[in-house]
ChimeraX commands (.cxc) that place a marker at each C-alpha (Angstrom):
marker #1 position 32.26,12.25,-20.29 radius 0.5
marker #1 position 30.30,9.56,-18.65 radius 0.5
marker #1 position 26.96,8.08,-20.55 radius 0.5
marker #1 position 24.11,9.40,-18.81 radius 0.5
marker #1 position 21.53,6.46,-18.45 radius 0.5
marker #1 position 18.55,9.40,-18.74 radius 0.5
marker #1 position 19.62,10.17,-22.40 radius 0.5
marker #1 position 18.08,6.52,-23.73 radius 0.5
marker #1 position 15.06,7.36,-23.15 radius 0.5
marker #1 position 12.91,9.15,-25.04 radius 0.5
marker #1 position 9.00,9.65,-24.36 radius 0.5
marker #1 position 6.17,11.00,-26.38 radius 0.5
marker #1 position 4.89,13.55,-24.76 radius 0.5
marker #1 position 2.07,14.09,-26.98 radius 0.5
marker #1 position 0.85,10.81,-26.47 radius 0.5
marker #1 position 0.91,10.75,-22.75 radius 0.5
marker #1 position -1.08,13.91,-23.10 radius 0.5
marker #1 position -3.47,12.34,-25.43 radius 0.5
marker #1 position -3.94,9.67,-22.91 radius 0.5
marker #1 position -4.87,11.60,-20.38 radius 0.5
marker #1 position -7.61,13.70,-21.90 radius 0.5
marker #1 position -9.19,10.46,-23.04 radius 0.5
marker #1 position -8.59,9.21,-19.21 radius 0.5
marker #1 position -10.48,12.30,-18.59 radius 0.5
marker #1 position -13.32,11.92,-21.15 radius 0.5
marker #1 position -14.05,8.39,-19.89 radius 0.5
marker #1 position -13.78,9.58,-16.53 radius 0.5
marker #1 position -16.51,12.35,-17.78 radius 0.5
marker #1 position -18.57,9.48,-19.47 radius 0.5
marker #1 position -18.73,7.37,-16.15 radius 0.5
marker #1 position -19.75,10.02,-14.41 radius 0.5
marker #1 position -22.59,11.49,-16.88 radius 0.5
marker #1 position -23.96,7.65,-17.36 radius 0.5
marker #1 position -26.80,6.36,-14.64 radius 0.5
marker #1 position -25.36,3.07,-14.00 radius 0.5
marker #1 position -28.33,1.14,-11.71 radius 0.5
marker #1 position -25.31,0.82,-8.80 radius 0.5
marker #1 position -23.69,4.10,-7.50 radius 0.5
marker #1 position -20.91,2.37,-6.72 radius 0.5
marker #1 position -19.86,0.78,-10.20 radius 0.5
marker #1 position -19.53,4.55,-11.12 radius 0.5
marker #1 position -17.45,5.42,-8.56 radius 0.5
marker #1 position -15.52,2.96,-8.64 radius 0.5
marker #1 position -15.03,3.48,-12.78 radius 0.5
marker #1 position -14.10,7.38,-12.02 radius 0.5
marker #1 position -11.72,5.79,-8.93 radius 0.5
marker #1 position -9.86,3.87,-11.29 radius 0.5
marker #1 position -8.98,6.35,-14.32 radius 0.5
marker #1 position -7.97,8.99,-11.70 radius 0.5
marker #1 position -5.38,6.62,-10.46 radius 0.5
marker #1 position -4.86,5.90,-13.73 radius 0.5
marker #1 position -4.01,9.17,-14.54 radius 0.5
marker #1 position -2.09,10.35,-11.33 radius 0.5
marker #1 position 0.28,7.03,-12.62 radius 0.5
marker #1 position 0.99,8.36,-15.92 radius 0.5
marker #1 position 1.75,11.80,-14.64 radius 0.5
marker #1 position 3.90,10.13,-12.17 radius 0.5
marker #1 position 6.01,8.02,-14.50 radius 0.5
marker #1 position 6.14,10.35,-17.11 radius 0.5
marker #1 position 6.24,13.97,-16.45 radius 0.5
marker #1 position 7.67,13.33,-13.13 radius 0.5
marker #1 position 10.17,10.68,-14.62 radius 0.5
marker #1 position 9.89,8.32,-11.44 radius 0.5
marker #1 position 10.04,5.85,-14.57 radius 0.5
marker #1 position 13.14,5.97,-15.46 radius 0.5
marker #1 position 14.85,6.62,-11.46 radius 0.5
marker #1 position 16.55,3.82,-9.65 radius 0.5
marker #1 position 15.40,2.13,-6.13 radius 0.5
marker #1 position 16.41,5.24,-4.58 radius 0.5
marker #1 position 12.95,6.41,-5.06 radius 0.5
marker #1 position 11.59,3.97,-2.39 radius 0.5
marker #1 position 13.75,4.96,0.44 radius 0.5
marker #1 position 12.11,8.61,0.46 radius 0.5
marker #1 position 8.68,7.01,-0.39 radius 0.5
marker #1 position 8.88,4.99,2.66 radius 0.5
marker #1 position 8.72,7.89,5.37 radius 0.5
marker #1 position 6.36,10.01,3.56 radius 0.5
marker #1 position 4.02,6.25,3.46 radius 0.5
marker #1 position 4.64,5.74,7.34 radius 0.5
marker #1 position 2.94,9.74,7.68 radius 0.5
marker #1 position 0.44,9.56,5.75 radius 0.5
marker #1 position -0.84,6.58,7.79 radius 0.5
marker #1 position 0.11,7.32,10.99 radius 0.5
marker #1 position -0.99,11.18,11.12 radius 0.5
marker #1 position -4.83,9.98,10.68 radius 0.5
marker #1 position -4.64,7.01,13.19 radius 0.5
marker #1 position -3.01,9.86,15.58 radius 0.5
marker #1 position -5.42,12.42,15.06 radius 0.5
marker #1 position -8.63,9.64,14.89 radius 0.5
marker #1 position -9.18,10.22,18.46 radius 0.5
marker #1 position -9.64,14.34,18.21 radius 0.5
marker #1 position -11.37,14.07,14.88 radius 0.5
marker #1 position -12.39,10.87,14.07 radius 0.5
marker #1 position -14.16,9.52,17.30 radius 0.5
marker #1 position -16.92,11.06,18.63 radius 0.5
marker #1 position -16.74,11.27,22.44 radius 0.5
marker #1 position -18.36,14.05,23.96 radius 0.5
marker #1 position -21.85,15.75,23.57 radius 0.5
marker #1 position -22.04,19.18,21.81 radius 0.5
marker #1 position -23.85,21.76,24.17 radius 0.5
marker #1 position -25.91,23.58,21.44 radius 0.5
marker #1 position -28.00,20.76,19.08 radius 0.5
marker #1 position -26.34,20.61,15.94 radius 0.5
marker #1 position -28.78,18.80,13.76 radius 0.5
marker #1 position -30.93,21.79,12.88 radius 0.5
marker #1 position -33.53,21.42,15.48 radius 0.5
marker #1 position -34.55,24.56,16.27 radius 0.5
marker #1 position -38.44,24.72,16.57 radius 0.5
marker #1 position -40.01,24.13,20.20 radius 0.5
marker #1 position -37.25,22.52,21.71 radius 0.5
marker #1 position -35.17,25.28,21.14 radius 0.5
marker #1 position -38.06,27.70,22.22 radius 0.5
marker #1 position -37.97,25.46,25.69 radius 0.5
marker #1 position -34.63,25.95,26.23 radius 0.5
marker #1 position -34.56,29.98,25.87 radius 0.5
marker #1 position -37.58,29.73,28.18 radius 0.5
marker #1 position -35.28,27.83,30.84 radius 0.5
marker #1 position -32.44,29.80,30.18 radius 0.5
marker #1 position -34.26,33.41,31.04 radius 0.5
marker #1 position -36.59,31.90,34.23 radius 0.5
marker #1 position -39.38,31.02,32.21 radius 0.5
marker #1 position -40.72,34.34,31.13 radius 0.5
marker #1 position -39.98,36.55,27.99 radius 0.5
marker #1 position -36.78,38.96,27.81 radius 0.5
marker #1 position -37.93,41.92,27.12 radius 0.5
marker #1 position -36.42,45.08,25.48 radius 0.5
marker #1 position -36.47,47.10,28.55 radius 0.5
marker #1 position -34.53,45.04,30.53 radius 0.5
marker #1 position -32.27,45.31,28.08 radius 0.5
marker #1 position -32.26,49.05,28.05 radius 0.5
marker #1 position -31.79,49.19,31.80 radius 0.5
marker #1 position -28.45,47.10,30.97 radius 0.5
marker #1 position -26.33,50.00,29.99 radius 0.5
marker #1 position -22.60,50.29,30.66 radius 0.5
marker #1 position -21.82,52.07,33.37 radius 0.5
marker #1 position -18.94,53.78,30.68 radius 0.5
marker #1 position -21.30,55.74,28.38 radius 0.5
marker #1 position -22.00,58.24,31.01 radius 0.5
marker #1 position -18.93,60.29,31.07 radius 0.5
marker #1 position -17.96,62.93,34.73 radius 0.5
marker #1 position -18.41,66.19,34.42 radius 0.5
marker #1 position -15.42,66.57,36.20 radius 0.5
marker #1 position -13.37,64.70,33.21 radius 0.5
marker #1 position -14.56,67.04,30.42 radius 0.5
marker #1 position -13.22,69.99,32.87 radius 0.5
marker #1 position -10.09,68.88,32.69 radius 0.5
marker #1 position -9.64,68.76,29.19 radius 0.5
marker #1 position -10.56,72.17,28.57 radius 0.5
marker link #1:1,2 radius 0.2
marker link #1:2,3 radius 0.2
marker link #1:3,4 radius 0.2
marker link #1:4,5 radius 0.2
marker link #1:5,6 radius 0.2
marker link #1:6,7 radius 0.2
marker link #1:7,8 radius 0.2
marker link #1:8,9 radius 0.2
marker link #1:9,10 radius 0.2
marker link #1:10,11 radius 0.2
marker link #1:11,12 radius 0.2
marker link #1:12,13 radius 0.2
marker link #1:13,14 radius 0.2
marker link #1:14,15 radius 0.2
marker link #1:15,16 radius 0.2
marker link #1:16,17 radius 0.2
marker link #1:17,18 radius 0.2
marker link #1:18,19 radius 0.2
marker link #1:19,20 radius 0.2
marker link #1:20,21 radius 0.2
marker link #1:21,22 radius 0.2
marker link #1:22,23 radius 0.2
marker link #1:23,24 radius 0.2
marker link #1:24,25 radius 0.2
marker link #1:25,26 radius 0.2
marker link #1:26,27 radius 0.2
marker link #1:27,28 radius 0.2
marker link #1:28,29 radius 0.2
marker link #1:29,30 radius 0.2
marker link #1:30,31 radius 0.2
marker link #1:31,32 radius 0.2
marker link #1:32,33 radius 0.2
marker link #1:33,34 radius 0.2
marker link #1:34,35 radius 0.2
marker link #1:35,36 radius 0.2
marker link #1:36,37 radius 0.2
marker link #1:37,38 radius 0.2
marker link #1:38,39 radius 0.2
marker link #1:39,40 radius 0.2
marker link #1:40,41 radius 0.2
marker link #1:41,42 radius 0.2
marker link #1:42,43 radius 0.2
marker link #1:43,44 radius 0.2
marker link #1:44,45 radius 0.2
marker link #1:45,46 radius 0.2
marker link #1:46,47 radius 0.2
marker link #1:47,48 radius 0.2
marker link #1:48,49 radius 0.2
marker link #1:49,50 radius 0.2
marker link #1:50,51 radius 0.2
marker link #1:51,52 radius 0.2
marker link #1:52,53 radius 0.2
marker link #1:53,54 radius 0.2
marker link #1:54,55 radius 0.2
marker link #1:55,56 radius 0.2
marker link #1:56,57 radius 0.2
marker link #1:57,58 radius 0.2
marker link #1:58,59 radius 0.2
marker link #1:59,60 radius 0.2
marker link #1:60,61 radius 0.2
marker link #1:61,62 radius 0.2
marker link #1:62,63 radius 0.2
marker link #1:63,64 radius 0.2
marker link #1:64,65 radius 0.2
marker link #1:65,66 radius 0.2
marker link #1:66,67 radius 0.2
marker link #1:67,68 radius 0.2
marker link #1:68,69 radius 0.2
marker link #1:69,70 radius 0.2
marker link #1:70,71 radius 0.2
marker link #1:71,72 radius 0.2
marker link #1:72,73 radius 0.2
marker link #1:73,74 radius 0.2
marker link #1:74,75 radius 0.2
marker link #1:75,76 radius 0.2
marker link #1:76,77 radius 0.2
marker link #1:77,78 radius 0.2
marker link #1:78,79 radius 0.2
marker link #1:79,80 radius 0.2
marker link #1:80,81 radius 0.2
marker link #1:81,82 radius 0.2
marker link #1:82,83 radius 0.2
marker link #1:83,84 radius 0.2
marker link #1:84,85 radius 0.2
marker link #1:85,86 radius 0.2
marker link #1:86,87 radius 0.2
marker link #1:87,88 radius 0.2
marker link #1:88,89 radius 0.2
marker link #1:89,90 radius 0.2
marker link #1:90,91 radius 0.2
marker link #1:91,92 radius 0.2
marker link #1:92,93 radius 0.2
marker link #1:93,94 radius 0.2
marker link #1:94,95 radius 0.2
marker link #1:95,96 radius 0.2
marker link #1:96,97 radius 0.2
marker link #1:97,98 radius 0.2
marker link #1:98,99 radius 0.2
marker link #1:99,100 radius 0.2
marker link #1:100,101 radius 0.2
marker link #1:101,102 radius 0.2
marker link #1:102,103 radius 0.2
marker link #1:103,104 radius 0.2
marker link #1:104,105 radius 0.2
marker link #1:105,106 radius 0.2
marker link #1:106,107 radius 0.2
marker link #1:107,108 radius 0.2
marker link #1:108,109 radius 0.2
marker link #1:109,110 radius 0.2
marker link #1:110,111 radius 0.2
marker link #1:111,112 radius 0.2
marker link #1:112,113 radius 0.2
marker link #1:113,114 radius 0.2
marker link #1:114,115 radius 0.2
marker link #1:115,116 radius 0.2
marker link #1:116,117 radius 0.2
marker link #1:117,118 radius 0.2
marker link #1:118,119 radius 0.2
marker link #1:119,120 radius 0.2
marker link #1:120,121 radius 0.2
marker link #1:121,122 radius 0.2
marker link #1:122,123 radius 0.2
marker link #1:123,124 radius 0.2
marker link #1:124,125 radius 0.2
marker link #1:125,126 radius 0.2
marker link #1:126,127 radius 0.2
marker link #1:127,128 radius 0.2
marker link #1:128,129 radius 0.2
marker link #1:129,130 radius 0.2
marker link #1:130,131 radius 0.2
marker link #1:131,132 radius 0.2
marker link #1:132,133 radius 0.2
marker link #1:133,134 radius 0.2
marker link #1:134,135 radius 0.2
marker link #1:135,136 radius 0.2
marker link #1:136,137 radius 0.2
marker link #1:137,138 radius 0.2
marker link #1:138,139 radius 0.2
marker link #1:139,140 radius 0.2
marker link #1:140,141 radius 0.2
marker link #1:141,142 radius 0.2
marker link #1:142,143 radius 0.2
marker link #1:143,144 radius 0.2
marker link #1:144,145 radius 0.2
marker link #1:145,146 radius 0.2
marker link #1:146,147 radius 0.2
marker link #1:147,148 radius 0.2
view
């Protein structure tokens, strides 16, 4: 049988685990801790989480120990993951029309002014409303006849 070049190498799983829940307790501890800049913090947490997505990478998905083959399927999956945003950034991304309803949470008088354009300037009231009905609730005699 042919040597298989996966059997030389052996990794300590327990270890890899251990590093990872300390790359999460630090993680933790950057995040708890008021550094004076925001940014050093995220930053910090930035860094172990890549970090850790490595490890699990190289390790537990054993991308350590493959060949150059690995790049060949890395390189399509690379060319969507940057293209899909820059194709969808005009839909999404760019804002280039006006909303018809505000969308900022104004809703005191300005709102109030609107209704009040919307309806002719007066109130709505509840009996206009009433006078509304469907024309469908009101059912022919001459229907009910024929059931029977």
């Amino acid at each position: 049988m042919a040597h298989d070049d996966h059997s030389a190498h052996h990794v300590n799983y327990l270890a890899v685990f251990a590093a990872l829940c300390i790359f999460t307790g630090l993680s933790v501890l950057f995040d708890v801790l008021s550094f004076e800049n925001r940014m050093i913090t995220i930053v910090l947490v930035l860094a172990i989480a890549v970090a850790k997505a490595m490890s699990v990478m190289m390790f537990f998905m054993h991308l350590k120990f493959e060949g150059n083959w690995k790049f060949v399927l890395l390189a399509p999956t690379t060319i969507l993951a940057i293209g899909l945003p820059i194709a969808l950034l005009p839909d999404i991304g760019v804002k280039y029309y006006t909303t018809l309803a505000p969308q900022d949470g104004v809703w005191g008088a300005e709102m109030e002014e609107l209704d009040a354009a919307h309806h002719g300037g007066g109130e709505h009231s509840k009996s206009e409303d009433a006078h509304a009905a469907p024309a469908d609730d009101h059912k022919a005699p001459e229907a009910d006849a024929h059931k029977a």
